[in-house]
Kinemage of the C-alpha trace (Angstrom):
@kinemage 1
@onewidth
@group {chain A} dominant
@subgroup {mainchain}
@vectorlist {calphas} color= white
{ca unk a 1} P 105.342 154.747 93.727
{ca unk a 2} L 103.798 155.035 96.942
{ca unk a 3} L 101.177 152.794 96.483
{ca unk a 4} L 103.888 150.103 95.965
{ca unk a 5} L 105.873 151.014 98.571
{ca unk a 6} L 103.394 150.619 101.183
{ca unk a 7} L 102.518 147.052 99.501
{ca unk a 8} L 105.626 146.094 99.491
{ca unk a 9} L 107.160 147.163 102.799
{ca unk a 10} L 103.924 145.644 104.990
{ca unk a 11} L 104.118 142.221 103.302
{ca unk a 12} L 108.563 142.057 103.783
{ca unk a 13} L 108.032 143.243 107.482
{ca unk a 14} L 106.020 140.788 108.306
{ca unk a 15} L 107.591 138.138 106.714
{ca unk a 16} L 110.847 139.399 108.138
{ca unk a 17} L 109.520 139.858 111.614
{ca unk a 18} L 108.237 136.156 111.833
{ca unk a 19} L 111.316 134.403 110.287
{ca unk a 20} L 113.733 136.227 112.813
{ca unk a 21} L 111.596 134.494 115.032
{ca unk a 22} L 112.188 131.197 113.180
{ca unk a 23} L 115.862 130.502 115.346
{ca unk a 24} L 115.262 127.742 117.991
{ca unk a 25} L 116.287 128.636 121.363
{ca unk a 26} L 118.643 125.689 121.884
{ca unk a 27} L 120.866 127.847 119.249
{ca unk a 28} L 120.275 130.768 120.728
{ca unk a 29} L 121.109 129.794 124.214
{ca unk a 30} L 124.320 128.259 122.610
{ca unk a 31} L 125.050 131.683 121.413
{ca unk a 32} L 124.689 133.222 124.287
{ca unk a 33} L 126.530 130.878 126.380
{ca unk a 34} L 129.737 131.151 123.426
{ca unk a 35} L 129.816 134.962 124.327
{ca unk a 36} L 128.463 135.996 121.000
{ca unk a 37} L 127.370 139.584 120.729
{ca unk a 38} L 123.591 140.626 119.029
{ca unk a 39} L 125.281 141.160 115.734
{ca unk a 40} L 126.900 138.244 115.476
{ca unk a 41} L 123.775 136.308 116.504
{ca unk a 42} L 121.727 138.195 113.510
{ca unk a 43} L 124.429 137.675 110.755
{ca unk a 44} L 125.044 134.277 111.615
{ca unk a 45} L 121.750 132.194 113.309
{ca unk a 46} L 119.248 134.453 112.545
{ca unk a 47} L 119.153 136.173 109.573
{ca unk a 48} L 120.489 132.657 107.596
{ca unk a 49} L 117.287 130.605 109.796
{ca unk a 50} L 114.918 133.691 108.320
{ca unk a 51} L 115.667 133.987 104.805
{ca unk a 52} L 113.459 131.137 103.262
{ca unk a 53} L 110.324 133.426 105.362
{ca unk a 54} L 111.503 136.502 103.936
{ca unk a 55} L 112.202 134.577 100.589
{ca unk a 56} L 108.358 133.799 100.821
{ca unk a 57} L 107.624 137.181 101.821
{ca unk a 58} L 109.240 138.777 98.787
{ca unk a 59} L 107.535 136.853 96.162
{ca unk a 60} L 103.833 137.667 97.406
{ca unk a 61} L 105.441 141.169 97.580
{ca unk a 62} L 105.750 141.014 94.084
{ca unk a 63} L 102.585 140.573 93.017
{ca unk a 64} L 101.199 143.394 95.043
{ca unk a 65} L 104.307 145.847 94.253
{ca unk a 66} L 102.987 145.214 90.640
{ca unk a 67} L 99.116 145.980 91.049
{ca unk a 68} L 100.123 149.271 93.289
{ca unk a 69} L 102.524 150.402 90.212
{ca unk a 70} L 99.248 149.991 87.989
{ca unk a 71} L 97.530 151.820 90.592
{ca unk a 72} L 99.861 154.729 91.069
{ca unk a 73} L 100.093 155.307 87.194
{ca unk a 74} L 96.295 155.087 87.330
{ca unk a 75} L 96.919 158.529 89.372
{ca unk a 76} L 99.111 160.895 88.234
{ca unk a 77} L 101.840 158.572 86.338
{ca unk a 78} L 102.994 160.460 82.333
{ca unk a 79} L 103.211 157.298 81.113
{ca unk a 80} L 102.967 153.580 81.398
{ca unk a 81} L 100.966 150.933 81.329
{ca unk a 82} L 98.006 151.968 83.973
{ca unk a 83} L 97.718 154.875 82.071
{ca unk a 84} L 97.487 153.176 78.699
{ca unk a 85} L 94.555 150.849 80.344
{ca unk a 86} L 93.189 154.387 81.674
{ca unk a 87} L 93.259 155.731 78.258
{ca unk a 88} L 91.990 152.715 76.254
{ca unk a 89} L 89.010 152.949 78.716
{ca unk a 90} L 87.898 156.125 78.321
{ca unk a 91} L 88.274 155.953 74.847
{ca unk a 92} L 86.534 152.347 74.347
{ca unk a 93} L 89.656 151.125 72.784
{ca unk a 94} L 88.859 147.231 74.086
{ca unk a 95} L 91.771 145.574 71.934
{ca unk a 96} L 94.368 147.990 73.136
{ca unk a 97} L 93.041 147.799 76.572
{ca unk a 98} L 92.857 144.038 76.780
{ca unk a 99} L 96.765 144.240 75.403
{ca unk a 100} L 97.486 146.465 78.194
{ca unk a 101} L 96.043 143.744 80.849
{ca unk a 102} L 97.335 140.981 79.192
{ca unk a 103} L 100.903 142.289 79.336
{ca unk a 104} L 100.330 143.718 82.878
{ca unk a 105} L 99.022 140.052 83.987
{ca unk a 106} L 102.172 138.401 82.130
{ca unk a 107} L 104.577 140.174 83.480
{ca unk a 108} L 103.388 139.343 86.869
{ca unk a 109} L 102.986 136.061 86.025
{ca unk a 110} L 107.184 136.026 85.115
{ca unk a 111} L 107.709 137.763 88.034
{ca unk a 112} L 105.811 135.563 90.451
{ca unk a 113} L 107.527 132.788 88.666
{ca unk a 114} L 111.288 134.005 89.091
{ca unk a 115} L 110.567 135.063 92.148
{ca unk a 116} L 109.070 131.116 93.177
{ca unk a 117} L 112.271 129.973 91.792
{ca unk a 118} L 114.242 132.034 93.944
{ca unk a 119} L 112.410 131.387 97.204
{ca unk a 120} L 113.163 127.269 96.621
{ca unk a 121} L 116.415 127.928 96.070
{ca unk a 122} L 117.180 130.082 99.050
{ca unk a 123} L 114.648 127.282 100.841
{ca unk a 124} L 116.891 124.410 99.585
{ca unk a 125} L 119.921 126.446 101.188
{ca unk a 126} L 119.163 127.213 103.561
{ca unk a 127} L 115.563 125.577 104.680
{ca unk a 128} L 115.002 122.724 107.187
């Protein structure tokens, strides 16, 4: 859990971090100059100019929240599927092991492509 965590949280900082960022000054200045207070600024120039960055952020988050899951089961996990490819390798069961991978590389596949369909609608929303 961990594993993903860490993953996760680096990639959705960062994405975060440089979308805030995104807000031209002009807005910013007008903002300012209309009295509006940091909150305000954040809920309403901000946060709406970063989510097609943090959009982007989240999918590639995906894909490495779901390779740190295999890699935490690898480690300690009772079950799942990193254990099941653990097993099925120590016990040169290749079918069941290529199963496990196949279904581990699907579901990220689904995942990534959700997740792509979510970041061009948020994009279309709220993108330039």
């Amino acid at each position: 859990m961990a594993l993903a965590t860490i993953s996760v949280f680096f990639l959705t900082y960062v994405a975060a971090r440089a979308g805030l960022a995104t807000a031209s000054q002009a807005n910013q200045d007008l903002f300012t100059v209309l009295g509006a207070r940091r909150a305000r600024r954040l809920a309403r120039l901000e946060l709406p100019a970063a989510l097609p960055t943090i959009a982007s952020g989240a999918r590639l988050s995906l894909g490495a929240a779901m390779i740190g899951a295999v890699l935490g089961e690898w480690f300690g996990a009772p079950h799942g599927l990193g254990l099941i490819v653990i097993g099925a390798m120590q016990n040169f069961q290749i079918p069941l092991l290529w199963c496990a991978v196949l279904l581990i590389a699907a579901a990220s596949i689904v995942v990534y492509a959700a997740a792509t369909v979510l970041e061009a609608a948020v994009y279309k929303a709220f993108g330039e």
